[in-house]
N, C-alpha and C positions, 0 to 999 in steps of 0.2 A: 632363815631362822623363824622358829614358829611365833607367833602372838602367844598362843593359848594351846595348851593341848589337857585334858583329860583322861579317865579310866572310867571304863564301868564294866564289871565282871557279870557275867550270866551261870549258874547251874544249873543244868534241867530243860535246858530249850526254851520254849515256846509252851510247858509246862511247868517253868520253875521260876527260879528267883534273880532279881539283877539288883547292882548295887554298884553306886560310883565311887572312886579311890575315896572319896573324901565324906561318905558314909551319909551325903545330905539330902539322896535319892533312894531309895528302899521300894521297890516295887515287887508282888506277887504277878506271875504272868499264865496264861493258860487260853487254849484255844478258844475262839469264838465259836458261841453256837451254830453260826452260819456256816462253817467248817469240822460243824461235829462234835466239836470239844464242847466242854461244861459253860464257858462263859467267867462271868462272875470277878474277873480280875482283868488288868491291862493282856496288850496284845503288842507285839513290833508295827503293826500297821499304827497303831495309836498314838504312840510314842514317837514314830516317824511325822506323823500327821502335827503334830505338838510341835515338834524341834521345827519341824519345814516352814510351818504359819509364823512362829514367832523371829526365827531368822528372815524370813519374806516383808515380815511390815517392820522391822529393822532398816532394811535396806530399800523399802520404801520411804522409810522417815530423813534417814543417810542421803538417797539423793533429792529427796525434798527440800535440807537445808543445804546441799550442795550448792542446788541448782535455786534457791533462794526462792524457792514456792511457798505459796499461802497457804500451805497445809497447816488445817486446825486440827486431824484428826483421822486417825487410819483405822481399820483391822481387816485382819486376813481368818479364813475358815480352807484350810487346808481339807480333804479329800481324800484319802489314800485306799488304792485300789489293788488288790490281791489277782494278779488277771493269770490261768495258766499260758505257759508256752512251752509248748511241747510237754516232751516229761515233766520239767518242773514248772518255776513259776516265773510270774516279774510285777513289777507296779506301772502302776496307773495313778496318775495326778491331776486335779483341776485346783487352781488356788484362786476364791474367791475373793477380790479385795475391794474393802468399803472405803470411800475417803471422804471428807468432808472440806470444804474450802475450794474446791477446784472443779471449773465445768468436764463432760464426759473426756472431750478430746484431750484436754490437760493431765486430768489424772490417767487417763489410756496410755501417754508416754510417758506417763513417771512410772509407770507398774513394768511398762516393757522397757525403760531403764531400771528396775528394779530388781530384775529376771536378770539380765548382763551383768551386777554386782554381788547378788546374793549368792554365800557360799554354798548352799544345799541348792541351787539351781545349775549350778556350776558343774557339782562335784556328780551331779546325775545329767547333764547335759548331754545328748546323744545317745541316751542308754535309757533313761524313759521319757515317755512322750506327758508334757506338762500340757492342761490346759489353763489359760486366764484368762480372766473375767474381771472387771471392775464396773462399779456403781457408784457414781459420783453424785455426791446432795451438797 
């Protein structure tokens, strides 16, 4: 049985409009310059990058008090990468995660226990290649 499920409806691709069942996300969307398009409005890479970061220091936080660590304090800066293959395309990921409370080695096995629980690491596990990185102070 699910936890949680959501909607969000898209018209227009990659140049139009999305909006979630519950009306509390309203976004214009349009190619990025680097791809040609005008710019000027969100992108799927953007929005993928948003959802991935803040699910990732989620589940950084989850096994931090899991596992009863001195974590004062996280954040993640997600990277999403538009890479061709072949005819079409695929992503690319590197998730930058900052911590604070824990030397390098410490926070290094909470972020790679963090990767093993998070559902957006999960749900593209084998299918793109993530990188990680943490900075511990």
């Amino acid at each position: 049985m699910a936890l949680y499920t959501t909607q969000a409806r898209v018209t227009g691709g990659r140049a139009g409009h999305g909006e979630t069942s519950d009306g509390l996300l309203k976004v214009d969307l349009a190619m990025p310059k680097e791809l040609g398009g005008p710019g000027g409005a969100t992108n799927p890479e953007q929005l993928f990058a948003i959802g991935y970061a803040a699910c990732f220091e989620s589940a950084v936080r989850f096994v931090a008090r899991k596992q009863k660590l001195p974590l004062e304090d996280a954040a993640v800066t997600a990277a999403v990468s538009l890479l061709p293959n072949g005819e079409g395309f695929r992503l690319g990921v590197a998730l930058a995660a900052e911590t604070k409370g824990l030397d390098q080695a410490a926070a290094e096995a909470l972020v790679s226990a963090a990767h093993q629980v998070c559902p957006y690491s999960n749900a593209i596990r084998g299918n793109v290649e993530v990188a990680l990185s943490v900075e511990a102070a």
